[in-house]
N, C-alpha and C positions, 0 to 999 in steps of 0.2 A: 574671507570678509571680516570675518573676527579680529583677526591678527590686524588686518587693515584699519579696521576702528580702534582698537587698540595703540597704533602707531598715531594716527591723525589725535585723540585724546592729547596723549604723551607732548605731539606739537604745540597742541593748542596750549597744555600747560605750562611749556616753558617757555613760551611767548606772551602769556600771560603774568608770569612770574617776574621775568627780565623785561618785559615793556609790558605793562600796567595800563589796565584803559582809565580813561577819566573823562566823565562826561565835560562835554562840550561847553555846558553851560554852568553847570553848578561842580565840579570839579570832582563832585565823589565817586570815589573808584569805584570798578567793575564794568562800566558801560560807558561805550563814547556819547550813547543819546540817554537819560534816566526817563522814564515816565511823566515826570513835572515838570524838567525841560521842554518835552516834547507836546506837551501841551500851551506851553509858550509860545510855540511855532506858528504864528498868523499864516494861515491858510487864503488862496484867491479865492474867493467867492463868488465875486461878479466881475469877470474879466472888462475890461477897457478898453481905449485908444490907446496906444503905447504913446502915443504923441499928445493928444489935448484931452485925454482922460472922461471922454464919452463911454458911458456903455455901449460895448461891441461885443458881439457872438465870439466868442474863443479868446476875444484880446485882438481881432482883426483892426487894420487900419482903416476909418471911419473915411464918408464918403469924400467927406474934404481936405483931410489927409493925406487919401490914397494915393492922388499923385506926385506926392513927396518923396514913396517909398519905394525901397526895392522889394521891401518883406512884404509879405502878406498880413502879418501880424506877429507879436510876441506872446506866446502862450507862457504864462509866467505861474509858477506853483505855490509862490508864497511871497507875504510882504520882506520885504527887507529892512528890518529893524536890529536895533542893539538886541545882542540876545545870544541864545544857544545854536541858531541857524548861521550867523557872521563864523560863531567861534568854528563849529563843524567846515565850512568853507575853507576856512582858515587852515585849520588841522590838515584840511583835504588837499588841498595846493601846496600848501608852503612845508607843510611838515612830510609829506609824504606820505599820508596813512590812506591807503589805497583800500582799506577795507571799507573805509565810508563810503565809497562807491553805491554801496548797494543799499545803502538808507537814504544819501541822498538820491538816488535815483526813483527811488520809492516813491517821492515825493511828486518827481516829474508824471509817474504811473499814474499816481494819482489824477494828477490835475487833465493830465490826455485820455484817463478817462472818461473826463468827468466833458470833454472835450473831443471827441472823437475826428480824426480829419480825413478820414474815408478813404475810397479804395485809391489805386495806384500810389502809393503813398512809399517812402526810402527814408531809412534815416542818413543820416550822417554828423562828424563833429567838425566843428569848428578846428581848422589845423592849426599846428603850431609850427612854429618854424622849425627845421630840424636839429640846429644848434641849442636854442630853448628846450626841446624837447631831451635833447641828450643832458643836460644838465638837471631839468627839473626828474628824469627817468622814466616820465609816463606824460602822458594828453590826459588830463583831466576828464576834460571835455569827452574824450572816444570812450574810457570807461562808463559815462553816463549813458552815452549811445549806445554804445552793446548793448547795457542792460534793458533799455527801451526797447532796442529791435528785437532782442531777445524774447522778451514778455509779447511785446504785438505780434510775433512773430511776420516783425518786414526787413527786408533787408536792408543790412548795414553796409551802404558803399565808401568803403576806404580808401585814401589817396587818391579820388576820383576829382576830390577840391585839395590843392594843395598852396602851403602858403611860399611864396617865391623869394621873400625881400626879409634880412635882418631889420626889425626895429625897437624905438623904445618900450617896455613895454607900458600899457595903456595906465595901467594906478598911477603911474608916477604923471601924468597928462590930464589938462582939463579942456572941457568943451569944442572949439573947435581944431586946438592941439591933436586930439583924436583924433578929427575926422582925416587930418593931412597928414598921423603917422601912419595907418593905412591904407591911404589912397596907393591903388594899383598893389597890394602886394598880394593878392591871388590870382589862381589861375584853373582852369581844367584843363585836363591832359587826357587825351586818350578816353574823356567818359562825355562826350556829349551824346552817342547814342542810347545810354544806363540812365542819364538825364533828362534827356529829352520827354517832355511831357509830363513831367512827375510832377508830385506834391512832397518836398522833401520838407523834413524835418531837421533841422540846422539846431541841433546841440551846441548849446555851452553853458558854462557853469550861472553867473553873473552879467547881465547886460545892463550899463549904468546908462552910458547916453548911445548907447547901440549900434555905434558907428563900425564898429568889426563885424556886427552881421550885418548890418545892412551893405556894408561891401564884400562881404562875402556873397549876399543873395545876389548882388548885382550882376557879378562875375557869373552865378546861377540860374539866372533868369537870362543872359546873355546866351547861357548854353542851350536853353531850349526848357529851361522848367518851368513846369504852369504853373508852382505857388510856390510860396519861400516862405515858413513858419520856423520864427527864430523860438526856441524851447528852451527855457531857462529855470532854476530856480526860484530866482530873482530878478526884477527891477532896482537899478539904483535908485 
């Protein structure tokens, strides 16, 4: 075990050494998140309508709403503002630093804490295409999920939502561009029984006008699931 700690050190330090952390938001080495940053971090307080900005229990879709939506609600962890949470996202997608995983996820902890969505309950991430995915190396989104299902300890059903159709992807789109690059491109396979009946938890990083989950839940509530709670960092 010694020897073991001693080997994981030795890693840590020249990964340290040769890629350098730097916080997110004020740039000073040693830490991707600093203390001061992370008190920058606007937290949800009083969850909403994801849609006309009512207070709702969790961030649930308000009475008049509801039948707009496929989601149940968007359980969202923090405001989305300029700041140290954009930059971390950023780092976390685009640059590849796969260690943020586990702070931003923290945050999701946080907030589904603070939130509880009860028994029969699965996680799962928002899929990516598999071309997408072979290039960016990893699903953002499924690392967020592990670590949710991890902690709650619920299951994390993989591949059970799968995304079927190459498209553009959504940043470079606005409004109802969104809604028509995903129309139709998921599916379930093979998991309407694992489905059926749940209250799933639908991970992803970012929902700006939430047109990928709400077609993803669609596809999820088609298979037989009783709630569809999109779980995000952020609201755009």
């Amino acid at each position: 075990m010694e020897f073991t700690g001693m080997l994981q050190s030795a890693k840590e330090f020249v990964l340290d050494t040769v890629f350098p952390k730097f916080c997110a938001g004020c740039r000073g080495e040693g830490t991707w998140l600093c203390e001061k940053c992370l008190a920058e971090i606007v937290f949800v307080q009083s969850p909403t309508c994801p849609n006309c900005q009512k207070l709702t229990p969790k961030g649930q879709f308000c009475s008049r709403c509801r039948s707009k939506s496929n989601l149940t609600g968007i359980i969202s962890a923090c405001h989305w503002r300029e700041g140290p949470l954009r930059g971390l996202v950023h780092m976390y997608k685009y640059e590849g630093i796969r260690e943020l995983a586990d702070i931003l996820a923290a945050f999701l902890i946080w907030q589904l804490k603070k939130n509880p969505i009860g028994k029969n309950t699965v996680v799962m991430a928002v899929p990516l295409h598999w071309k997408r995915q072979n290039v960016r190396g990893f699903n953002q989104a499924q690392l967020l999920a592990a670590n949710v299902a991890t902690y709650f300890n619920l299951d994390l059903l993989e591949n059970a939502l799968v995304r079927t159709k190459w498209t553009r992807p959504q940043v470079e789109l606005k409004g109802q561009q969104r809604k028509t690059n995903v129309r139709g491109v998921f599916a379930c396979r093979n998991s309407k029984k694992i489905i059926n009946n749940k209250n799933i938890l639908l991970v992803d990083d970012v929902a700006t006008t939430a047109a990928t989950l709400q077609e993803a839940a669609k596809v999820l509530r088609a298979a037989g699931a009783r709630q569809v709670w999109g779980v995000v960092l952020a609201k755009g």
